[in-house]
C-alpha positions, 0 to 999 in steps of 0.5 A: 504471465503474458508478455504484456503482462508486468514482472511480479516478484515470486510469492505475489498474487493479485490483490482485489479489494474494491472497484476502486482499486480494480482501477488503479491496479492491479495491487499484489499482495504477499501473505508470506508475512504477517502483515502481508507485504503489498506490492506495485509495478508502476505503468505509464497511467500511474504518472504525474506530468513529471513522468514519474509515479502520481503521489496520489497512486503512492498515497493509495499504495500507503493507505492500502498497505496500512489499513489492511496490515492493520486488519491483518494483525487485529482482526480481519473482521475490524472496520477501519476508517482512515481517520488521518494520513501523513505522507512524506515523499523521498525520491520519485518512482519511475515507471517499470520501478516495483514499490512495496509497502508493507504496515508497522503497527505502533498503537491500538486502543478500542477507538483508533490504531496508530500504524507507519509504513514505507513504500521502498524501491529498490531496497531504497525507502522512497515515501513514508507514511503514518496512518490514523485509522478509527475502528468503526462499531456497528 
């Protein structure tokens, strides 16, 4: 690690999934877990004018964490579609404030899974969202 470079907690490695996210990023990931926890350090471009955390870079955190959490468990190879997103927020996240998330998946039939996760901060839950995701057949 470079001293420009934001402290990660032991055991996360760069998450890359898509142009996307090489945008926002960078992601971490930690696999140790089965889903994989996913992980944030909040910079100064993640902000809103408030200063604190953009609800819509908490929103992609949540959205990544579920579906690939998902996928974790079901099925790497399953398609996803996120199909509906409730998203509650808690208390603000400030930046050089580390956020993870990781997916508690709650139903799945053959068409649609049903997942939840909370983003915390500071062993402090500070979003929670609950995700539909639609299992796209080719």
């Amino acid at each position: 690690m470079t001293l420009d470079e934001p402290h990660v907690p032991d055991g996360f490695e760069v998450f890359e999934s898509s142009p996307f996210l090489s945008v926002v990023g960078p992601l971490w990931v930690r696999r140790q877990l089965v889903p994989p926890t996913f992980g944030l350090r909040i910079e100064e471009r993640h902000t809103n004018t408030a200063g604190t955390a953009h609800g819509a870079m908490l929103v992609a955190l949540a959205d990544l964490a579920l579906g690939h959490g998902i996928r974790a468990v079901a099925g790497r190879g399953l398609r996803l579609v996120t199909a509906g997103l409730a998203v509650d927020f808690a208390k603000p996240v400030r930046v050089g404030d580390w956020v993870e998330a990781q997916a508690d998946i709650q139903h799945q039939s053959r068409r649609n899974v049903f997942a939840n996760c909370y983003l915390v901060c500071d062993g402090q839950r500070v979003v929670r969202a609950s995700g539909i995701y639609t299992v796209v057949n080719d």
